[in-house]
N, C-alpha and C positions, 0 to 999 in steps of 0.2 A: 504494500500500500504506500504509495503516494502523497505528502501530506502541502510541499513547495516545490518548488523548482528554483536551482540558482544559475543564470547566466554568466559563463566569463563574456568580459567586453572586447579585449582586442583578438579579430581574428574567427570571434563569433559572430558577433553584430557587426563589428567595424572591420574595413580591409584597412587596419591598421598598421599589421608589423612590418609590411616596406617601409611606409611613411616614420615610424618609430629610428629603424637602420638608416634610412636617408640621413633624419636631421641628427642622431646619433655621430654618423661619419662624417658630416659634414661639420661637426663642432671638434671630432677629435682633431682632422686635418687641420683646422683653421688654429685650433692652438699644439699645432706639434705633434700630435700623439702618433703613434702606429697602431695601424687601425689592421685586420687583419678579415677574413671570412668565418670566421669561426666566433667573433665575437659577437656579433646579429644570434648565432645559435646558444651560444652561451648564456647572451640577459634576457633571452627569452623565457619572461616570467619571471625575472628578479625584481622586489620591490625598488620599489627610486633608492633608498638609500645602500641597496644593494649595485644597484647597475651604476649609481656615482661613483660609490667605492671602485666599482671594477675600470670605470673608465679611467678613476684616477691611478691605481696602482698596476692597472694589467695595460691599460691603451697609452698611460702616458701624458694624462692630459691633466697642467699643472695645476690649476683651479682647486679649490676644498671641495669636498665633495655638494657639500649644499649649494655652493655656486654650479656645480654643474649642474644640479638636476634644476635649478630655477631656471637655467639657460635653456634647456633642454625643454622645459615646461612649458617655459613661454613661444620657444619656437614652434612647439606642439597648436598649441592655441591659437595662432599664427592660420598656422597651414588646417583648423579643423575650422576657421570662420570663413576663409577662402573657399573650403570645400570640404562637408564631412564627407568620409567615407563609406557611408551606411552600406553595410554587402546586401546586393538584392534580397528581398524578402523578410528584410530583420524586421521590420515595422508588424510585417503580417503571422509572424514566428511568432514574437514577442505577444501580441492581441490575441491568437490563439490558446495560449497557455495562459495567459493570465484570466481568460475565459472560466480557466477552469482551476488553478491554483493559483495561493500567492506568492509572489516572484520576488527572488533577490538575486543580488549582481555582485559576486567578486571577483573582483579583477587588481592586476596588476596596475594599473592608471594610477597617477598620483590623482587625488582630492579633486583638485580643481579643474581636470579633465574628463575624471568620471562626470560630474556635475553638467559642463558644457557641453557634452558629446549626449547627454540623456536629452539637455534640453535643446538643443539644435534636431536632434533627429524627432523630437516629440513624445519623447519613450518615458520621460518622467516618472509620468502619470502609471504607469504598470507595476513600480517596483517600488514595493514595501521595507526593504530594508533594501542600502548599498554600503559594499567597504572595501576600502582599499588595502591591498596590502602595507602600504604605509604606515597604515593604521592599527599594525599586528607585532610580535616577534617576530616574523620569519615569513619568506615572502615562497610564492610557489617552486619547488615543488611540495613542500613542508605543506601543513593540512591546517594550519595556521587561519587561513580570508576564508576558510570554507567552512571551520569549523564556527568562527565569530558571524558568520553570515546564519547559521543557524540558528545560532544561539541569538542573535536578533530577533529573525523569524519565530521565534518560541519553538522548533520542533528540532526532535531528535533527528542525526546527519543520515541515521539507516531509514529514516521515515521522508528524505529525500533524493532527488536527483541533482545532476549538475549538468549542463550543459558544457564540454569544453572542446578546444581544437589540437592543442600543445603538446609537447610532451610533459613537460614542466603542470601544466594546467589537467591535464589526465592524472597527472600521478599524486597530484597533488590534492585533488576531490576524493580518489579512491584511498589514499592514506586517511582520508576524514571520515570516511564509511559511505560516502553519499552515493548512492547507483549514478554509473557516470553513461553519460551521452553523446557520442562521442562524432563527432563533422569535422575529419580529420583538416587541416589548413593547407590547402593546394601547393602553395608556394614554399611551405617550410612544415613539413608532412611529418609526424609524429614517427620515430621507430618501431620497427614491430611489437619488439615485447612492451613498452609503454600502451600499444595502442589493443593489445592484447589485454588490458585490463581493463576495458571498457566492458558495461554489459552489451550496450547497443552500438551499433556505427552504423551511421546515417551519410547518403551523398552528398547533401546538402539541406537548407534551412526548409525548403520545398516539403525535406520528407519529416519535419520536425510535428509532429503531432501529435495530441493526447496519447492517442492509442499504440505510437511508436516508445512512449514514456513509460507505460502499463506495463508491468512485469507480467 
């Protein structure tokens, strides 16, 4: 049984994690750092003061780390008023489940991007509790944003699902108990064994529906 449902945001709803790698590489380069391919797979799913850290002590990039990720934030902010990225069909995912349970959102986002990206896409209004990893100990793959998005929600983590695409974000809902859901991310495609621990995998937001939730 079924009691919530909790959305991750980038890469579920948003075609996010290029735009994240873009403005990411384009902050290491412009202040020095060595920026590599492996680093986009790396912070994927590391809370902000996770992926400052890494830019500051693995990429190179001289700044504290709080000055990166504000830099990083605000270029975010930047690029999501020019143009959000909503992935087709998040509006209508999103309105169908909330049809029928209540919705929360953990995601890696810092604060004030969760916030804008809800209320630009008009998605608000659906989600009853949201949290960032920011907002935690320990940022995805750790069970950390999925456990505290329950514990919002008032229901136990085996009395939910999650919605994720990541590997980080997979392993990270199934470490918390939550039956995961799993719309693996075209461009940066979860490992097998991560994606092996999904109950369900779905092609896309298209085949997201009650009855594909339903154990």
């Amino acid at each position: 049984m079924i009691d919530a449902v909790v959305f991750d945001l980038d890469g579920v709803l948003l075609d996010s994690e290029r735009l994240w790698d873009e403005v990411r590489e384009a902050l290491a380069l412009e202040r020095g750092g060595r920026w590599s391919d492996r680093a986009q797979a790396e912070m994927m799913g590391m809370s902000s003061p996770e992926w400052s850290r890494y830019l500051h002590d693995v990429v190179g990039v001289p700044e504290l780390p709080d000055e990166i990720a504000a830099d990083v934030v605000r270029r975010m902010e930047e690029r999501y008023r020019e143009r959000l990225p909503l992935l087709p069909g998040a509006s209508e995912a999103v309105g169908r489940l909330a049809a029928r349970w209540p919705l929360g959102l953990a995601s890696s986002s810092n604060r004030p991007l969760i916030d804008l990206a809800l209320d630009l896409g008009d998605l608000a209004q659906f989600f009853r509790v949201t949290v960032s990893s920011e907002e935690v100990e320990r940022g995805k793959p750790a069970p950390d944003v999925y456990l505290e998005a329950c514990r919002r929600l008032g229901v136990e983590p085996e009395r939910a699902a999650a919605v994720e695409d990541s590997r980080n974000g997979i392993r990270s809902a199934h470490a918390a108990g939550l039956r995961v859901v799993a719309i693996p991310n075209a461009e940066f495609p979860p490992d097998e064994d991560s994606l092996a621990l999904a109950d369900v995998v779905l092609r896309s937001l298209a085949e997201l529906t009650p009855e594909a939730l339903t154990p």
